[in-house]
C-alpha positions as CSV (number, residue, x, y, z in Angstrom):
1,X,12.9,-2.4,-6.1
2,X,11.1,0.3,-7.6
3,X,11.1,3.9,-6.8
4,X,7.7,5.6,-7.5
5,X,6.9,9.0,-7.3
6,X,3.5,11.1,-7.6
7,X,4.1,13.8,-10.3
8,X,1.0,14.8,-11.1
9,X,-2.1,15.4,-8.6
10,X,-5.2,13.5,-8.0
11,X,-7.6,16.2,-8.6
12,X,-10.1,15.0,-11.4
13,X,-8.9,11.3,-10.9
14,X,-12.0,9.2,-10.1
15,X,-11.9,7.5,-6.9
16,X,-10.7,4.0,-8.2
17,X,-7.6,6.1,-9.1
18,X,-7.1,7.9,-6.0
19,X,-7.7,5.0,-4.0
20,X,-4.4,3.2,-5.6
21,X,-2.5,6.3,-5.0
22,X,-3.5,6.2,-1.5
23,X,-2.7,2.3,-1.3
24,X,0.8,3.3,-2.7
25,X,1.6,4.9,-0.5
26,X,1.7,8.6,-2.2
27,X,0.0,11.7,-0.5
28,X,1.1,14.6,-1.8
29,X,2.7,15.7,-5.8
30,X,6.2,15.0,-5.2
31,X,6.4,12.6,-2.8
32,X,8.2,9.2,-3.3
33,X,8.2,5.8,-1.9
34,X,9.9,2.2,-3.0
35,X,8.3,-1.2,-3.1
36,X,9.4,-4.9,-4.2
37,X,8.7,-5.5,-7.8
38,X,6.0,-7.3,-8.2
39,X,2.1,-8.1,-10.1
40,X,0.3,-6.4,-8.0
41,X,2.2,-3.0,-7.6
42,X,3.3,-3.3,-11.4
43,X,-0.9,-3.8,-11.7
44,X,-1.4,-0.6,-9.4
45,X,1.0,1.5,-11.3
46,X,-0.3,0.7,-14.8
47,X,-3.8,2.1,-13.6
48,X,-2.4,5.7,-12.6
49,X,1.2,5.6,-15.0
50,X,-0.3,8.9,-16.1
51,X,0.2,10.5,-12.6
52,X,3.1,8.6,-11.8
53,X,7.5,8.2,-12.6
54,X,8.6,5.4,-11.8
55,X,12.2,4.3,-11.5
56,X,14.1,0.6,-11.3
57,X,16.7,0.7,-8.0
């Protein structure tokens, strides 16, 4: 599992980028949410790892 939070906001992203935030699951700086470790989230998170900590759980 992975534990992924949104530390940085979305303003100046371009809309590819805050479309995966979105389909992560993240709204808001701060916020958090887990998902199965898999491709395709390890694929979303490598396209916005510079607004985003994640965490192995």
């Amino acid at each position: 599992m992975l534990k992924i939070t949104l530390v940085r906001s979305t303003t100046g992203s371009n809309k590819k980028q805050v479309a995966t935030v979105r389909a992560l699951g993240l709204r808001k700086t701060g916020s958090s949410v887990t998902h199965k470790d898999n491709p395709q989230i390890r694929g979303m998170i490598q396209k916005v790892n510079h607004l985003v900590k994640v965490e192995e759980i």
